[in-house]
C-alpha positions as CSV (number, residue, x, y, z in Angstrom):
1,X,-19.1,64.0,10.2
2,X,-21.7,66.8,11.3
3,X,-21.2,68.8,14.3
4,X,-23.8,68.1,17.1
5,X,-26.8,70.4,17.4
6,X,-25.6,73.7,18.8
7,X,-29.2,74.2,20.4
8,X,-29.0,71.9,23.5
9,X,-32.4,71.6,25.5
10,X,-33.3,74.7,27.9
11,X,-32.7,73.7,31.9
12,X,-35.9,72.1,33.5
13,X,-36.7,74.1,37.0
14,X,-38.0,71.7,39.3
15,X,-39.8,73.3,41.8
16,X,-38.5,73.5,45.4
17,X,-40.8,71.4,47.1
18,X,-39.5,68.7,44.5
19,X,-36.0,68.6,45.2
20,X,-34.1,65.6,46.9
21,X,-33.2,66.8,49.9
22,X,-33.1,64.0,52.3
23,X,-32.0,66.2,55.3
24,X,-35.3,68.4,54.7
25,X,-38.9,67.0,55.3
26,X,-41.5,68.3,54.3
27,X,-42.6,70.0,57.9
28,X,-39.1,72.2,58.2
29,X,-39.9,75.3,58.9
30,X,-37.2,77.2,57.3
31,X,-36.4,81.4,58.6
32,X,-37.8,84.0,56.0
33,X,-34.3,85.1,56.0
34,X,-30.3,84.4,57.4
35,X,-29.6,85.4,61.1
36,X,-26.4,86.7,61.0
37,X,-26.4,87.6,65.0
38,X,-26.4,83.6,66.4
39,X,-24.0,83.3,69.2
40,X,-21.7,80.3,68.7
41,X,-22.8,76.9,70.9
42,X,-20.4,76.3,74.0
43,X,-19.1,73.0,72.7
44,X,-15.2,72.5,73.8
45,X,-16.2,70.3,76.9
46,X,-18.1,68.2,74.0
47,X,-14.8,68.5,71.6
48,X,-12.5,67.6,74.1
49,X,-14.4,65.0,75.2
50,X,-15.0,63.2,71.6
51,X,-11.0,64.1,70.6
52,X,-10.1,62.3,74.2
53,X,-12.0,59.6,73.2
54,X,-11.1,58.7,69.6
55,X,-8.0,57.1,70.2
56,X,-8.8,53.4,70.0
57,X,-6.1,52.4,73.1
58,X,-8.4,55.1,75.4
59,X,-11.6,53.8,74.2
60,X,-10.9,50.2,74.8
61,X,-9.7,51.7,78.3
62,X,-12.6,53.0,79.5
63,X,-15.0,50.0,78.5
64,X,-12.3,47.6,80.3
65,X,-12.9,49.7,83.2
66,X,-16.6,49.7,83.1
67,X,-16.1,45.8,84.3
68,X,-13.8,46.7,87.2
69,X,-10.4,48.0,88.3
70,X,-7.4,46.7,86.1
71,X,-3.7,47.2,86.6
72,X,-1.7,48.8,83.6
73,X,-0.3,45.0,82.8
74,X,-3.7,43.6,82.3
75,X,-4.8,47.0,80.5
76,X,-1.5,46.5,78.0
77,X,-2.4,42.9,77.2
78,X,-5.7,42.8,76.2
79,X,-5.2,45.9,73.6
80,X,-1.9,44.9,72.5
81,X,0.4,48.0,73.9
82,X,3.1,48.8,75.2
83,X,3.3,49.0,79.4
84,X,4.5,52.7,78.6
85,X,2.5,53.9,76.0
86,X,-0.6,52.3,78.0
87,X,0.2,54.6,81.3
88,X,0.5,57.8,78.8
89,X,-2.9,56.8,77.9
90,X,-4.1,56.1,81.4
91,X,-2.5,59.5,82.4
92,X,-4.5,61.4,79.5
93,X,-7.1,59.7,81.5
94,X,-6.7,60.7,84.2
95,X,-6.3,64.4,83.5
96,X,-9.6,64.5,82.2
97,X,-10.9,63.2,85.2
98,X,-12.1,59.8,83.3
99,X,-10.2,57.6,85.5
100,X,-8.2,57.7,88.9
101,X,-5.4,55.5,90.4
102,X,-5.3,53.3,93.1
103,X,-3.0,51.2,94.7
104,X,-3.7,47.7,96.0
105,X,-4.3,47.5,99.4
106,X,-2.6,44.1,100.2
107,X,0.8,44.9,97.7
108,X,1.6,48.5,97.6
109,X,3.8,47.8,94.4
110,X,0.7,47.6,92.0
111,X,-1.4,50.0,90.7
112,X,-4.6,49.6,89.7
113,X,-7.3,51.9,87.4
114,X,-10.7,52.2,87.6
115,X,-13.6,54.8,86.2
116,X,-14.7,57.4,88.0
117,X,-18.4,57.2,86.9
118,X,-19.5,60.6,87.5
119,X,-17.2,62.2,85.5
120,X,-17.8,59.6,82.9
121,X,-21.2,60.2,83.7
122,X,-20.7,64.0,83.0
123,X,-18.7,63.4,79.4
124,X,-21.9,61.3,78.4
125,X,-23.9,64.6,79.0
126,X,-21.8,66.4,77.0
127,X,-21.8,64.2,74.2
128,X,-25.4,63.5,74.0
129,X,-26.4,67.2,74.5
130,X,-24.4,68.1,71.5
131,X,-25.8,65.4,69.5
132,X,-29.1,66.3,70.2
């Protein structure tokens, strides 16, 4: 057996305007060098916005809601929870202002949820600023 050739090829520089770098067209104006002094984006109404929302059970809340009031019964039924574990949910809700309680005019005994649209309104904003 013979040992492979010690010499491998020299590295090939491909120049920068070459690479495959999807997230970089050709137009990007990159900055002659790093600045060090950015301040840091307000973002935690965004964060706790997006964390609030990406529990499944709150999601599938809030786009119930967007049809109408629902009591917690109905709520619990359609995404397969729990009667408790569905008012913790509603109650995270709730303390973000996403949705408000409120009882049924003809039988005090029930409850019902719906969205309060300009805070939902407001969490939209949020989100789509940061994703701008």
């Amino acid at each position: 057996m013979t040992p492979q050739s010690a010499n491998p090829s020299p590295p090939t520089s491909v120049p920068e305007s070459e690479t495959c770098d999807p997230s970089r067209s050709p137009e990007t104006q990159l900055p002659p060098e790093p600045r060090l002094g950015l301040p840091a984006p307000e973002v935690e109404a965004s964060v706790a916005t997006a964390a609030l929302l990406a529990d499944r059970t709150r999601a599938g809340v809030l786009r119930m809601l967007a049809d109408g009031p629902h009591c917690v019964c109905e709520l619990a039924a359609a995404l397969g929870e729990r009667q408790n574990n569905m008012s913790m949910h509603l109650a995270r809700l709730r303390e973000a202002g996403l949705v408000r309680a409120v009882r049924h005019s003809g039988d005090a005994r029930w409850m019902f949820y719906e969205r309060d649209e300009t805070n939902c309104a407001a969490a939209l904003a949020a989100l789509e600023a940061l994703l701008r």
